[in-house]
C-alpha positions as CSV (number, residue, x, y, z in Angstrom):
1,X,36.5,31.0,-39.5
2,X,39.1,32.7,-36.9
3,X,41.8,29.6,-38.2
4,X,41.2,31.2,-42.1
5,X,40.7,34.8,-40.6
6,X,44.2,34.4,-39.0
7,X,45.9,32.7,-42.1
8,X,44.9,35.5,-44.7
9,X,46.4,38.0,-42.2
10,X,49.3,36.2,-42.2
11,X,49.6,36.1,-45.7
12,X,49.1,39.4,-46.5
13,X,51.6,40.4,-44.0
14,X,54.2,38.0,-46.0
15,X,53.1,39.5,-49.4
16,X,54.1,43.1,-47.9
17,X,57.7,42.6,-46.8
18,X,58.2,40.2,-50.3
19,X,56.9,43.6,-52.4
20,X,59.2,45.7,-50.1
21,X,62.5,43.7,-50.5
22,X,61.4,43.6,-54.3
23,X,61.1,47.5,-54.4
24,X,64.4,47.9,-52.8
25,X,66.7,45.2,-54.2
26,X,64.6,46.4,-58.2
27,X,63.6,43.5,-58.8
28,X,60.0,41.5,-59.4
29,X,58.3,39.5,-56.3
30,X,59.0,36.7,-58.8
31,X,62.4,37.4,-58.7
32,X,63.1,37.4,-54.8
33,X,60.7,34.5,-54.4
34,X,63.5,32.4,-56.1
35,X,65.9,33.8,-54.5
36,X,64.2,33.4,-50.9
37,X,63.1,29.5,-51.9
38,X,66.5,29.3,-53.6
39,X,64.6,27.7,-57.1
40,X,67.3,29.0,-59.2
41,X,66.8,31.1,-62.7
42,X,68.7,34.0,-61.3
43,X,71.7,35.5,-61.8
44,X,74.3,35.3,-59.2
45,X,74.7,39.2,-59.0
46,X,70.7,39.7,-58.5
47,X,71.2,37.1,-55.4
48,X,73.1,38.6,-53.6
49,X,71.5,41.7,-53.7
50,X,68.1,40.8,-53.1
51,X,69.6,38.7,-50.0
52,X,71.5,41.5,-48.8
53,X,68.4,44.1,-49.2
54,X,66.1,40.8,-47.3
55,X,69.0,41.2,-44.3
56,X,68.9,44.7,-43.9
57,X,65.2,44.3,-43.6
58,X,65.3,41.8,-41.0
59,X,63.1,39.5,-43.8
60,X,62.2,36.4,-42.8
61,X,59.8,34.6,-45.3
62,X,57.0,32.7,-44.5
63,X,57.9,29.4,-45.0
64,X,54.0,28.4,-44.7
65,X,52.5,30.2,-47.3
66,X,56.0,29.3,-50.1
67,X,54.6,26.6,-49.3
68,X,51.4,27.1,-49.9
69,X,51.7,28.6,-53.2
70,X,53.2,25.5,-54.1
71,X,49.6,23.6,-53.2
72,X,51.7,22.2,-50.6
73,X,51.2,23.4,-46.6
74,X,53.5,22.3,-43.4
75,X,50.4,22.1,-41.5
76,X,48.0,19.9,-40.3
77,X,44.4,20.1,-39.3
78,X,43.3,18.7,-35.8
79,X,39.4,18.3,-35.4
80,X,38.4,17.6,-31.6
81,X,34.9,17.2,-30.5
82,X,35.2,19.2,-27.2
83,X,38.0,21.4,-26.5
84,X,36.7,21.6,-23.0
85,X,37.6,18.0,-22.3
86,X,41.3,18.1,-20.8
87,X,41.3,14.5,-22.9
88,X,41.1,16.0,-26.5
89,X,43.5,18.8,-25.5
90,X,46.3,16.4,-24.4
91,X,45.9,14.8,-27.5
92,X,46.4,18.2,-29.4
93,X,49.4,19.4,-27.2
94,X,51.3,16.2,-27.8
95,X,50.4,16.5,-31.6
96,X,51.7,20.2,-31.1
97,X,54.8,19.2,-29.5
98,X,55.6,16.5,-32.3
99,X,54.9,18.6,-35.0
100,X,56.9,21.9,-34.0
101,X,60.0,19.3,-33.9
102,X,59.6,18.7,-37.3
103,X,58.3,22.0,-38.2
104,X,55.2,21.8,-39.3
105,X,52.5,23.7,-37.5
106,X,48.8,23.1,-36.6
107,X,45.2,24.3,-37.0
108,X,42.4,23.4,-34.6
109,X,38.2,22.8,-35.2
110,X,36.0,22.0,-32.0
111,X,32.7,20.1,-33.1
112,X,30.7,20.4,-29.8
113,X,30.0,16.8,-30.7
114,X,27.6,18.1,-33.7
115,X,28.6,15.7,-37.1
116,X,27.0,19.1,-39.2
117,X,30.2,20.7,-38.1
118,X,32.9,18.6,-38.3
119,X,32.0,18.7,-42.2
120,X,32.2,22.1,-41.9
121,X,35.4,22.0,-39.7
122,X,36.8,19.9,-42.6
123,X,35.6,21.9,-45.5
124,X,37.0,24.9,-44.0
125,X,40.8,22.7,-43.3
126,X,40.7,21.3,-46.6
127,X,40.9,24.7,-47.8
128,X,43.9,25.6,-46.3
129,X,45.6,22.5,-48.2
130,X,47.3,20.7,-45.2
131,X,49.2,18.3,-45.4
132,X,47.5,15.5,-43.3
133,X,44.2,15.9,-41.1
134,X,43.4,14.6,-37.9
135,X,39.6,14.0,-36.6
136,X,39.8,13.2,-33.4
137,X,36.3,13.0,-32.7
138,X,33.6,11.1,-31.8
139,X,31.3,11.5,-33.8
140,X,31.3,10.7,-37.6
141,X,29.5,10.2,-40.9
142,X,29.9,8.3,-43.9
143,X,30.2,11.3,-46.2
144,X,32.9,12.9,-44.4
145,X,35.2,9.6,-44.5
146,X,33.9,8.9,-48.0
147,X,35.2,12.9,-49.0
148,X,38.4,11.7,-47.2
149,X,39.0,9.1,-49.1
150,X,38.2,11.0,-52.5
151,X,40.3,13.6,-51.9
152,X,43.4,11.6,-50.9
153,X,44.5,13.8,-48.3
154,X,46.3,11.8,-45.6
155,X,44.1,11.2,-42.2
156,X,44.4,9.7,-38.9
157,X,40.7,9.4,-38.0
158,X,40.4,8.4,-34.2
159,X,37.8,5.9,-32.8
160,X,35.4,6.2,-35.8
161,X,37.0,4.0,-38.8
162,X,38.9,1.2,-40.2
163,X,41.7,2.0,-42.2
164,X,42.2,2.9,-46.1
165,X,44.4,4.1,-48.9
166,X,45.0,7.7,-47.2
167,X,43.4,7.0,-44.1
168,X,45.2,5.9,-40.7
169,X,43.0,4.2,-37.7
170,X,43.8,5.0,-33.9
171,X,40.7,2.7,-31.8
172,X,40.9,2.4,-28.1
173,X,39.5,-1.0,-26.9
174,X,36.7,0.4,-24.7
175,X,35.1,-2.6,-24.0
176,X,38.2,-4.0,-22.7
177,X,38.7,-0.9,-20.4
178,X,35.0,-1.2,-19.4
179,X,35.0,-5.0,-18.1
180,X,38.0,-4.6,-16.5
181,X,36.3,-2.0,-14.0
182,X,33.4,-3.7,-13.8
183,X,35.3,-7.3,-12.5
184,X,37.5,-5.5,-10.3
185,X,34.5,-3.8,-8.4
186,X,32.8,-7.3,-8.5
187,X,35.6,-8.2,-6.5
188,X,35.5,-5.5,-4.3
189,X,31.9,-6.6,-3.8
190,X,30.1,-4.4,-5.7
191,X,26.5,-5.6,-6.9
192,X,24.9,-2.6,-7.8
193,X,26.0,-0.3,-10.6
194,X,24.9,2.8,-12.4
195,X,26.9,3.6,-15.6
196,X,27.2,7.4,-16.3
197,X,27.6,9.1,-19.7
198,X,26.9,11.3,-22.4
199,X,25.8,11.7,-26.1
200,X,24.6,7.8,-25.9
201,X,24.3,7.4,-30.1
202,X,27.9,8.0,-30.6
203,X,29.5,4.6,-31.3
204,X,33.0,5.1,-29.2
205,X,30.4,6.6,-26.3
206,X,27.9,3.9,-27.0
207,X,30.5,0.9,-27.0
208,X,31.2,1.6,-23.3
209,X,27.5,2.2,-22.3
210,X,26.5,-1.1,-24.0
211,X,29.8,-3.1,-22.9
212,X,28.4,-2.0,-19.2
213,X,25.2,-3.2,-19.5
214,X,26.3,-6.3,-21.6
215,X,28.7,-7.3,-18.7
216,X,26.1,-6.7,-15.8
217,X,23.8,-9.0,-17.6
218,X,26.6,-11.5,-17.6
219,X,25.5,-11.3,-13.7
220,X,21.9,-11.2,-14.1
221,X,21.1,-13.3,-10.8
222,X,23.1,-11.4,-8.4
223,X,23.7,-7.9,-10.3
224,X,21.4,-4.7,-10.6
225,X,22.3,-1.5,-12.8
226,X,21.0,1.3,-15.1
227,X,22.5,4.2,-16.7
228,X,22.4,7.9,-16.7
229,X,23.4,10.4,-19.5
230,X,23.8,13.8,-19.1
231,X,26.3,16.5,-21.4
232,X,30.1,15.8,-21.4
233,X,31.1,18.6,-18.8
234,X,31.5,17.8,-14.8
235,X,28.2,19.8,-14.9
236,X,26.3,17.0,-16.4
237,X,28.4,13.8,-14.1
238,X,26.5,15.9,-11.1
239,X,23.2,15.6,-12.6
240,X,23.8,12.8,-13.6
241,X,23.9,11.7,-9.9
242,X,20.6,13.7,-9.3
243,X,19.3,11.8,-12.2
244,X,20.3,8.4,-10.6
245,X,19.7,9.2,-7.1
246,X,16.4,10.8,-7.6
247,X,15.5,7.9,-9.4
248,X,15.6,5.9,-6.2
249,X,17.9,3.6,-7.4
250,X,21.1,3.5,-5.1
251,X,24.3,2.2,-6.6
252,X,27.0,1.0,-4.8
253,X,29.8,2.0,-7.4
254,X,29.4,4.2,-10.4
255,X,31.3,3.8,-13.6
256,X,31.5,7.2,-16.0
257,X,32.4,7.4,-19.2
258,X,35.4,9.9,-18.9
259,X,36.9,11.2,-16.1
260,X,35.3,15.2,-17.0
261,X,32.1,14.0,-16.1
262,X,33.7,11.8,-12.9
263,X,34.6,15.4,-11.3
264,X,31.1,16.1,-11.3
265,X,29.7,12.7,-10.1
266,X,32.3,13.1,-7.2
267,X,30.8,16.6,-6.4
268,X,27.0,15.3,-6.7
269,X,27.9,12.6,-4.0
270,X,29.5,15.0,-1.5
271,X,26.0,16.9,-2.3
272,X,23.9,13.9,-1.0
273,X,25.7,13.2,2.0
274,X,27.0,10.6,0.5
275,X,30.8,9.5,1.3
276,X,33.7,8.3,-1.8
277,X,34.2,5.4,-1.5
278,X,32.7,4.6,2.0
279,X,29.3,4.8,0.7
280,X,29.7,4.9,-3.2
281,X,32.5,4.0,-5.7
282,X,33.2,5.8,-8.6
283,X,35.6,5.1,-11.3
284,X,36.3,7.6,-14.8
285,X,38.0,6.9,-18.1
286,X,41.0,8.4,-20.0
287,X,43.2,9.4,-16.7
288,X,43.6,12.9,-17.8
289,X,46.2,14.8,-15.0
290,X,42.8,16.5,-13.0
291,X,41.8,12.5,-12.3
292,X,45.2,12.7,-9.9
293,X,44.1,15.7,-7.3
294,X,40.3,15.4,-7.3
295,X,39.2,14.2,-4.0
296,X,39.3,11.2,-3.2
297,X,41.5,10.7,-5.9
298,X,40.2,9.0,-9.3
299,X,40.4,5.1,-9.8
300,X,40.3,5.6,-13.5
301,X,41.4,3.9,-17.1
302,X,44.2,5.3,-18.6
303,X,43.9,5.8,-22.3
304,X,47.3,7.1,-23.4
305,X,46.7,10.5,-24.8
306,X,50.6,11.5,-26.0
307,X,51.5,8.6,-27.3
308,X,48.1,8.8,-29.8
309,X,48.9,12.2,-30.2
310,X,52.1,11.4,-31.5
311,X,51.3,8.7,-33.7
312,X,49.0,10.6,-35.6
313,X,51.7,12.9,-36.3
314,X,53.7,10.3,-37.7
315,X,51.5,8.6,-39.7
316,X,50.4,12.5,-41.5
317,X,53.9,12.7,-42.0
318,X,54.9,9.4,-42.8
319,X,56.6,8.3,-46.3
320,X,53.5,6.0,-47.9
321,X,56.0,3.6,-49.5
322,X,57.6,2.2,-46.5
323,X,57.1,-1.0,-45.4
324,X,56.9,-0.7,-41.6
325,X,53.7,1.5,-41.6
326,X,50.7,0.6,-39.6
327,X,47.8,1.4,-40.6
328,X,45.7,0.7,-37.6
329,X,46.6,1.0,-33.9
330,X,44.8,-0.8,-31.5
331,X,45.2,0.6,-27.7
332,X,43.9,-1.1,-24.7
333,X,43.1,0.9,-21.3
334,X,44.9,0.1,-18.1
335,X,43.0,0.3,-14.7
336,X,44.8,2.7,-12.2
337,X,43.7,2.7,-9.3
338,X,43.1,4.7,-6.4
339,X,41.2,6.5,-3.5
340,X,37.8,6.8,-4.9
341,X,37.1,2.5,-5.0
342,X,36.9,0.7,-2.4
343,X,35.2,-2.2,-0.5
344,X,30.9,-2.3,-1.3
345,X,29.4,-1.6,2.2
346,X,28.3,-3.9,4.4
347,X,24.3,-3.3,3.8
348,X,24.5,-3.6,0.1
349,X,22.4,-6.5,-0.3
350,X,19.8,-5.3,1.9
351,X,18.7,-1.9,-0.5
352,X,15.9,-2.3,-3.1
353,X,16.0,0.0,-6.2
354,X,13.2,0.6,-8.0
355,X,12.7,-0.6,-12.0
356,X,12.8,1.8,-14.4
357,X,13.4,-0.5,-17.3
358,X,17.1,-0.4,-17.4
359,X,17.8,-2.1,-13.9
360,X,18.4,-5.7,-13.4
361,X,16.9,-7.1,-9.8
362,X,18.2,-10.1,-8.0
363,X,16.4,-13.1,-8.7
């Protein structure tokens, strides 16, 4: 509602200097719209004096609601599902940055993870007419891609589809990400993992959590682990480590899903007594700029947030009858590493977690 409140005030603020330059130059609003989007059907005479009555004004027209009137927009509609999360809001700054280049301009949604409102998010985008839409979200339904597609609005849809006619993909190979972590704390001797995450039925949330335990089962003789969900805030990465710790299972490393809710975990730890990575590992996902000063600082996987926030620009503004476009992006996350890994400690094999149906035991 505040992204429509704030366009009508806009417009009406364009429609009052148009009827003012018309009152002054004597002329219709028609008649200094043409002029002002230089359409022609005017004599040269009226021109230049409805351009010299817009000058002595200081009138500057508002290019986005010409175009608007035209059922056109330079402006496109970004849907994140938690503005909170320094990950969505890199993506929307480097979409911001790439589209003020070009001059186009953008409106934001937030979800809060809740698939009732990202239809509402879109209805109320749609209705502004923009001229491309990007859900960066993770959650999704099948009615809000299959309104996409009906509508024909171009779309870059992140992490939740395939492509189509009007629809670009952007899907981050989580479970390439997630294995990566997990072998490289194998080798740091590792043997006893807890995953930590959030909003579990959310495919691009669930494909890490069941990647994890997929992996760790891979290791069934020599590996134990469970898992831990909590909200996406740092809030819920500390409870989380209540959750876990209170369970009287006692990880040696702990792999979140983001790095938002690694800030807490790290916190939760310190809590316990328990020393990073001396006594416990932990490792995040998506390398967001906190990951870099928390302390230790975070051994995480880098998803690259400006580059995807520049590619769905270009594919909402991209010409659909060139050849070169790609319709689906595939990105893979890197492991970076730093303070908060390390080597599993010495006593690890000699701890005994308890079952709670998610935990694998030595055999």
């Amino acid at each position: 509602m505040q992204a429509l409140a704030f366009f009508f005030s806009f417009s009406q603020t364009f429609c009052v200097n148009l009827l003012e330059v018309a009152k002054r130059a004597g002329v219709s609003t028609a008649t200094v719209s043409r002029v002002m989007n230089d359409t022609g059907g005017v004599r040269e005479s009226t021109r230049r004096r409805v351009l010299a009555v817009a000058k002595s004004l200081h009138y500057a027209p508002n290019a986005h609601a010409s175009a608007l009137a035209k059922g056109t927009s330079k402006m496109l509609g970004v849907i994140v599902s938690n503005v909170e999360n320094p990950f969505f809001l890199d993506i929307f700054q480097a979409m911001e940055s790439a589209a003020s280049a070009a001059g186009y301009s953008l409106v934001l949604e937030n979800t809060g993870y809740h698939p009732q409102r990202l239809a509402g998010s879109l209805r109320t985008l749609l209705g502004l007419r923009p001229s491309g839409l990007a859900l960066v979200v993770s959650e999704m339904e099948v009615s809000v891609l299959d309104d996409l597609a009906r509508r024909g609005t171009p779309a870059v849809v992140y992490d939740a589809t395939h492509p189509a006619a009007n629809i670009t993909s952007v899907r981050v190979r989580y479970e390439v990400g997630m294995r990566r972590a997990i072998e490289y704390l194998r080798s740091l001797g590792h043997r006893r993992m807890a995953f930590v995450g959030h909003h579990a039925g959310l495919v691009p949330l669930q494909e890490r959590r069941r990647t994890f335990i997929e992996t760790m089962q891979l290791y069934a003789s020599d590996a134990e682990f469970t898992t831990a969900e909590q909200e996406d805030t740092p809030q819920g990465g500390r409870q989380a480590v209540a959750q876990l710790l209170n369970s009287g299972f006692k990880p040696t490393a702990i792999l979140c899903v983001n790095d938002f809710m690694a800030i807490g975990a790290l916190r939760g730890l310190r809590e316990r007594g328990l020393r990073v990575p001396q006594d416990v590992s932990v490792t995040g996902f998506d390398n967001i700029v906190l990951s870099e000063y928390t302390v230790p600082a975070l051994t995480t996987l880098d998803i690259p947030r400006w580059r995807i926030g520049r590619i769905c620009v270009e594919a909402l503004m991209r010409d659909p009858t060139q050849s070169r476009f790609t319709p689906e992006t595939l990105i893979e996350p890197e492991l970076v590493l730093r303070g908060s890994t390390g080597m599993a400690p010495k006593d690890e094999a000699a701890a005994s977690p308890t079952s709670n149906g998610k935990t694998r035991r030595p055999r």
